[in-house]
N, CA, C and O of each residue as an XYZ file, in Angstrom:
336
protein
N      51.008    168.138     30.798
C      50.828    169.283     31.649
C      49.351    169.679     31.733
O      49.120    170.042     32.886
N      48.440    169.738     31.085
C      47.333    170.008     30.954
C      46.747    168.922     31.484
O      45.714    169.311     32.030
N      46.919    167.331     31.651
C      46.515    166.397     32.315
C      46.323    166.890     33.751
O      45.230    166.906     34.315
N      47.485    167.292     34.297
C      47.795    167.824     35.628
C      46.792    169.356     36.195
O      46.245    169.414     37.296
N      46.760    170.298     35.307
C      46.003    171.766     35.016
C      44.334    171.227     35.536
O      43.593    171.647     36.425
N      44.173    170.030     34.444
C      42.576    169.863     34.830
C      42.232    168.809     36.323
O      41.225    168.711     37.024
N      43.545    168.151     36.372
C      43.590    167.464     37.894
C      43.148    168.393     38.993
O      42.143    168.268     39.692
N      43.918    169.200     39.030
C      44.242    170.647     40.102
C      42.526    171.378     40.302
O      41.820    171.600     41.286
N      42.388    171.545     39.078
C      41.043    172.356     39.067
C      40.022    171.450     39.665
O      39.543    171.698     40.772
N      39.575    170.102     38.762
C      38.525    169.371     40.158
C      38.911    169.347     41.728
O      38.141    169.553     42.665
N      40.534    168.993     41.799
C      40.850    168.951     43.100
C      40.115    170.202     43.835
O      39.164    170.271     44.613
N      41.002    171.185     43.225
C      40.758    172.598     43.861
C      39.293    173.243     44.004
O      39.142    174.442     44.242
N      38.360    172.455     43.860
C      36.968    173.037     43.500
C      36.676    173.961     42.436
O      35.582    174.524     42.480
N      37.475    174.220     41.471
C      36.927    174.964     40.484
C      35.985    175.031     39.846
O      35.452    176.076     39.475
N      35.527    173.611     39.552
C      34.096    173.713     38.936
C      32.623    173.712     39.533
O      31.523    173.892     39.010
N      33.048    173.428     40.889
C      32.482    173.573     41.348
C      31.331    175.010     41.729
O      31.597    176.062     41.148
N      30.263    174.995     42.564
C      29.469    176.433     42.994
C      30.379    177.093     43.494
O      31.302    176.458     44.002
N      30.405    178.008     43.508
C      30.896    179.564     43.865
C      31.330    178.876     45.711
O      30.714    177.986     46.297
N      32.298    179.498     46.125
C      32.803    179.789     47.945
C      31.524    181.236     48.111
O      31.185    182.042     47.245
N      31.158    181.142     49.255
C      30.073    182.254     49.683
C      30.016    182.116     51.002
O      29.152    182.818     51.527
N      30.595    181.501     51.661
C      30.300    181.045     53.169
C      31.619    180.688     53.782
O      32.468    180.036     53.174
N      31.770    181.150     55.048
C      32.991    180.731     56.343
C      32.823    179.180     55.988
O      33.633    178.426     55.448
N      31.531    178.930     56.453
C      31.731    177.262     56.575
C      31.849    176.647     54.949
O      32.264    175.489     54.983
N      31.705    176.919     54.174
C      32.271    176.265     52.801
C      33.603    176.566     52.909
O      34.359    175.611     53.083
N      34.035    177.587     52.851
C      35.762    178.005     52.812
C      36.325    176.731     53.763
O      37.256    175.969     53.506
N      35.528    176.753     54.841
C      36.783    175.634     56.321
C      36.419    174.391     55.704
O      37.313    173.553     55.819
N      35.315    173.960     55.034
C      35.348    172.792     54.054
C      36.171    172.307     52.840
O      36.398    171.155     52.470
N      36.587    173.586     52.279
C      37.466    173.155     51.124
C      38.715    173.280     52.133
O      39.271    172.184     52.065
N      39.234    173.884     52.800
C      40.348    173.928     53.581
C      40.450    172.278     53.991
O      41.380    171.624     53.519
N      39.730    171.810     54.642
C      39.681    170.622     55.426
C      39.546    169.452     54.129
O      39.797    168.281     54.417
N      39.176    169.769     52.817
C      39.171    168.757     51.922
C      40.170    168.836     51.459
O      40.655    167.712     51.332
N      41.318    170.235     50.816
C      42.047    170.005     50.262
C      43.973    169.747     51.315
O      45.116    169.291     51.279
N      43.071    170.399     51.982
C      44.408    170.148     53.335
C      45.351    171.557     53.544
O      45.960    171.824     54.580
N      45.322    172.348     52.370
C      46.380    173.372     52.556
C      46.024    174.272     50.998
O      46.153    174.072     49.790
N      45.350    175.681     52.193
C      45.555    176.776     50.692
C      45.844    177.997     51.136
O      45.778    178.266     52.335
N      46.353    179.259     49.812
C      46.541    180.153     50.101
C      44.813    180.894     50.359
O      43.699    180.401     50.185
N      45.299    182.406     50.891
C      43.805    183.283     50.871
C      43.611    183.612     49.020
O      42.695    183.482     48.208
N      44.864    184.034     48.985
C      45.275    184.411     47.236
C      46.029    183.540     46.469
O      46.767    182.828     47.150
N      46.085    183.366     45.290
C      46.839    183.030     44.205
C      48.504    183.476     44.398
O      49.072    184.521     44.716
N      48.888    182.300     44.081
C      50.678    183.164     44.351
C      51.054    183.507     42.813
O      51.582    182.683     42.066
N      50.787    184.545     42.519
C      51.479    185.127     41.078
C      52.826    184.882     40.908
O      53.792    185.282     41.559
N      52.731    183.965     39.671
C      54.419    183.644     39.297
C      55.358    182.424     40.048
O      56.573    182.233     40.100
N      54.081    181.640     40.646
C      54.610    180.489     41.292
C      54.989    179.283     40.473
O      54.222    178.725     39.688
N      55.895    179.022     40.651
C      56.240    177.595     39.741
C      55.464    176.271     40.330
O      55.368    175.206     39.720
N      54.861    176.577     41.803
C      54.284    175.649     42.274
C      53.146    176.184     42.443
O      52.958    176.512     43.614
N      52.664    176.312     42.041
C      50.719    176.225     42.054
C      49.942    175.805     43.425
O      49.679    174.634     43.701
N      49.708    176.595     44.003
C      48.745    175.995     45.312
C      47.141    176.642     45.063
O      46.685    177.556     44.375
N      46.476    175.469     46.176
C      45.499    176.105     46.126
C      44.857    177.455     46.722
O      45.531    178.045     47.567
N      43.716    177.948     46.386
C      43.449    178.896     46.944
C      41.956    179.736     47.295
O      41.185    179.847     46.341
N      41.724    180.056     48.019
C      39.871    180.059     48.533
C      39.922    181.155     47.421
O      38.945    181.226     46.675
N      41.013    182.058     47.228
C      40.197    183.384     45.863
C      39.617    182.652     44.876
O      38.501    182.986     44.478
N      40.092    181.853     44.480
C      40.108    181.067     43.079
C      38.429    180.244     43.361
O      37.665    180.156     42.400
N      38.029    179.718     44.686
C      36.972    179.365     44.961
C      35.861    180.043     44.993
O      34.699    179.655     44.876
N      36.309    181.115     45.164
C      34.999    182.512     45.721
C      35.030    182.978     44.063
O      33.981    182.556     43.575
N      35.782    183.639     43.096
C      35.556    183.923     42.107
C      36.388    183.423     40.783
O      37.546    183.203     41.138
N      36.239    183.206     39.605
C      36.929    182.973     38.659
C      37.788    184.388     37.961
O      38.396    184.279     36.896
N      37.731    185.588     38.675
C      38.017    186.548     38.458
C      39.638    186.673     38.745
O      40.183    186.070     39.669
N      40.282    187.481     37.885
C      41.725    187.742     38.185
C      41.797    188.800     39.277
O      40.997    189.729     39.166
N      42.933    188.809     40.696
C      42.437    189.304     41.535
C      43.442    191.014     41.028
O      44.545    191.447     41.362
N      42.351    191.535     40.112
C      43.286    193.166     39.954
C      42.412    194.307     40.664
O      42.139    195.195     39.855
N      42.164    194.417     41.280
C      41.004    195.292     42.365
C      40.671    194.757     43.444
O      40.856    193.541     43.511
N      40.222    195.288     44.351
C      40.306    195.109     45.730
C      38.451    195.801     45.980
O      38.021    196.947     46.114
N      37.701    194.284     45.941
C      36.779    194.480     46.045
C      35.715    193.976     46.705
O      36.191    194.017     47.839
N      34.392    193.434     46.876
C      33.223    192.737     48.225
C      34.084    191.450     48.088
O      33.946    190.924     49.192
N      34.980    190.567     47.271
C      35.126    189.488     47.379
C      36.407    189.485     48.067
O      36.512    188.806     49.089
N      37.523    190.249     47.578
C      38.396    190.263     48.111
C      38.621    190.619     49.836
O      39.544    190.258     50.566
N      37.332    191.516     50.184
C      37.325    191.555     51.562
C      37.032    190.396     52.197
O      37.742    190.077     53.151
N      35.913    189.527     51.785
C      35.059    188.636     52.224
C      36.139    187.533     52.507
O      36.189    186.902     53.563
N      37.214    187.329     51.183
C      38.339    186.433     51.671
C      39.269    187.223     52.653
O      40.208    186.638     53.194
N      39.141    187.889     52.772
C      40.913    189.007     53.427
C      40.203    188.904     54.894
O      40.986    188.981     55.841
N      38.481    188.701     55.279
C      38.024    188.429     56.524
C      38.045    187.035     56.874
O      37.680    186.632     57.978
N      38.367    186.469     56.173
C      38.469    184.805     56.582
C      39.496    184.931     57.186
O      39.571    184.613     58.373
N      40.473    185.401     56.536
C      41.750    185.127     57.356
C      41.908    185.182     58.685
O      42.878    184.731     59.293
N      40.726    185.870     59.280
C      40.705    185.985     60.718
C      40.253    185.372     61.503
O      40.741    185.092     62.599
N      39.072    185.010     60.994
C      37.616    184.481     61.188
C      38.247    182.504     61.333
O      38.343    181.830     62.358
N      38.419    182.281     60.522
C      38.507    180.659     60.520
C      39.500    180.035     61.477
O      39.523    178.919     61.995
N      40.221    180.957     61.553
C      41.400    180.754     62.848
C      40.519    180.831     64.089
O      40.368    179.951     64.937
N      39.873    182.243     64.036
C      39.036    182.054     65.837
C      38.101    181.312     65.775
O      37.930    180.920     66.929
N      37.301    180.821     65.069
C      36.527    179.955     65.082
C      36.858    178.398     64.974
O      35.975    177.541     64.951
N      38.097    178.148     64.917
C      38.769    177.228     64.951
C      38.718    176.213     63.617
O      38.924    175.007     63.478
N      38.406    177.106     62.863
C      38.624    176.063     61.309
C      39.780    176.077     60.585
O      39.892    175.262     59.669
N      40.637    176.823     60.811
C      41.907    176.261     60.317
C      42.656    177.052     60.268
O      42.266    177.959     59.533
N      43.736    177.247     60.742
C      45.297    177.470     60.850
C      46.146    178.282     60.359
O      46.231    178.115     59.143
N      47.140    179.480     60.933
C      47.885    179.636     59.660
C      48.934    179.958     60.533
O      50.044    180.247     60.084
């Protein structure tokens, strides 16, 4: 299981630099193929997700990052980077 945990995380860009940009976000979108805006709390299936890209932070406040993702959601669709 932990084989799989550290799979997910390179996949998912975790170790990667920080998300800070529309066009990085439609890049990991377009690399990983399919993510949430947020973390699904209590998922037995684990997806990815741009929060998890933008900060290593647990999302308990509603704050500059959480907007910055909660404006993608709009943004990457009209600009035509990806889908929901």
């Amino acid at each position: 299981m932990e084989d799989l945990a550290a799979a997910r995380a390179i996949r998912w860009w975790h170790g990667k630099r920080r998300i800070g940009s529309i066009a990085r976000a439609a890049a990991f979108i377009e690399d990983v193929g399919f993510a949430l805006l947020f973390p699904a709390s209590g998922s037995k299936s684990p997806l990815p997700s741009l929060w998890e890209t933008v900060t290593d932070q647990p999302l308990e406040e509603w704050g500059e990052d959480a907007e910055r993702v909660w404006g993608w959601k709009d943004e990457l669709p009209r600009r035509g980077l990806a889908w929901y």
